[in-house]
C-alpha positions as CSV (number, residue, x, y, z in Angstrom):
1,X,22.6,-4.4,-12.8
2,X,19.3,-5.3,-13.2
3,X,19.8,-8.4,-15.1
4,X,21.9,-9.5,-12.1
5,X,19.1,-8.5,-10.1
6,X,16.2,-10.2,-12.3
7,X,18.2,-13.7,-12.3
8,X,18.5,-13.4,-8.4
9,X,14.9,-12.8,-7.9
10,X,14.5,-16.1,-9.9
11,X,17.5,-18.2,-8.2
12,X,15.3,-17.0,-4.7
13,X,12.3,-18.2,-6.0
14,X,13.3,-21.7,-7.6
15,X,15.2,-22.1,-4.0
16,X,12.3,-21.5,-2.0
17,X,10.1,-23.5,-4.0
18,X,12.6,-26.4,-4.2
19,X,13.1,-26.1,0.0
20,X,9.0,-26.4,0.1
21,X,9.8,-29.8,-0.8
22,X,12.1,-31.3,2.1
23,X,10.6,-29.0,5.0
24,X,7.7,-30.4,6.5
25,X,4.9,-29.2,8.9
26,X,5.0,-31.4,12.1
27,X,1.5,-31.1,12.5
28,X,-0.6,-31.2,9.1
29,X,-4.4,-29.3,10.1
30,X,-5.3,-28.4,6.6
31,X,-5.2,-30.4,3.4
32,X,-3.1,-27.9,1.7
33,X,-0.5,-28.3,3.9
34,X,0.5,-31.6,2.3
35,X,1.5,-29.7,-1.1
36,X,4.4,-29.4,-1.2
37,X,5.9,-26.0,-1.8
38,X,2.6,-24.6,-1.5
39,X,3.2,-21.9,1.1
40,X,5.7,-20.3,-1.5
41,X,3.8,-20.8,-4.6
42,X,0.7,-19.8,-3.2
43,X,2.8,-16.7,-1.6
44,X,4.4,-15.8,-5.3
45,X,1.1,-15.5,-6.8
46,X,-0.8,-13.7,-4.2
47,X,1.6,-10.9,-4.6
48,X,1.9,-10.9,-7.9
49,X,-2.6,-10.6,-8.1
50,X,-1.9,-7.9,-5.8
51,X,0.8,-5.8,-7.7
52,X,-1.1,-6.3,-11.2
53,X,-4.6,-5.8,-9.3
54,X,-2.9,-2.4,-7.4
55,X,-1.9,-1.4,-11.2
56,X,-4.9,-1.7,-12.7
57,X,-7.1,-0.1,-10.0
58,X,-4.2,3.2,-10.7
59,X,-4.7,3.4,-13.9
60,X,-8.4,3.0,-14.4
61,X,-9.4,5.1,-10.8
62,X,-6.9,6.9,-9.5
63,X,-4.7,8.5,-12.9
64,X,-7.0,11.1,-14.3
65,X,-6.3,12.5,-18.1
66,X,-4.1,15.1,-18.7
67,X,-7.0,17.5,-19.8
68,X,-9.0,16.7,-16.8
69,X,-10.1,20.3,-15.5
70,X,-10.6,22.1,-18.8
């Protein structure tokens, strides 16, 4: 199951980066906005900063050690 799962996350990826290529914005404000696909990449690796950054601040804040109160 969660090979099935893993290779759908990747098909939904690869498809949203490959539809950042033929949609357009109507009205371009930024020069960003003429990346293609950069809405979705730029998406992808703001969560994945925040899901690595979120582990690290757990494990070197929030987990204490096992013999904390003695």
């Amino acid at each position: 199951m969660s090979k099935k799962l893993k290779y759908l996350f990747f098909i939904c990826i690869g498809l949203s980066i490959l539809a950042g290529f033929f949609i357009t914005h109507e009205q371009i404000h930024f020069w960003w906005e003429k990346i293609p696909a950069f809405d979705a990449i730029f998406g992808f690796l703001g969560c994945i900063v925040i899901v690595v950054g979120s582990k690290a601040l757990g494990h070197k804040w929030l987990q204490k050690d096992e013999d904390y109160y003695d």
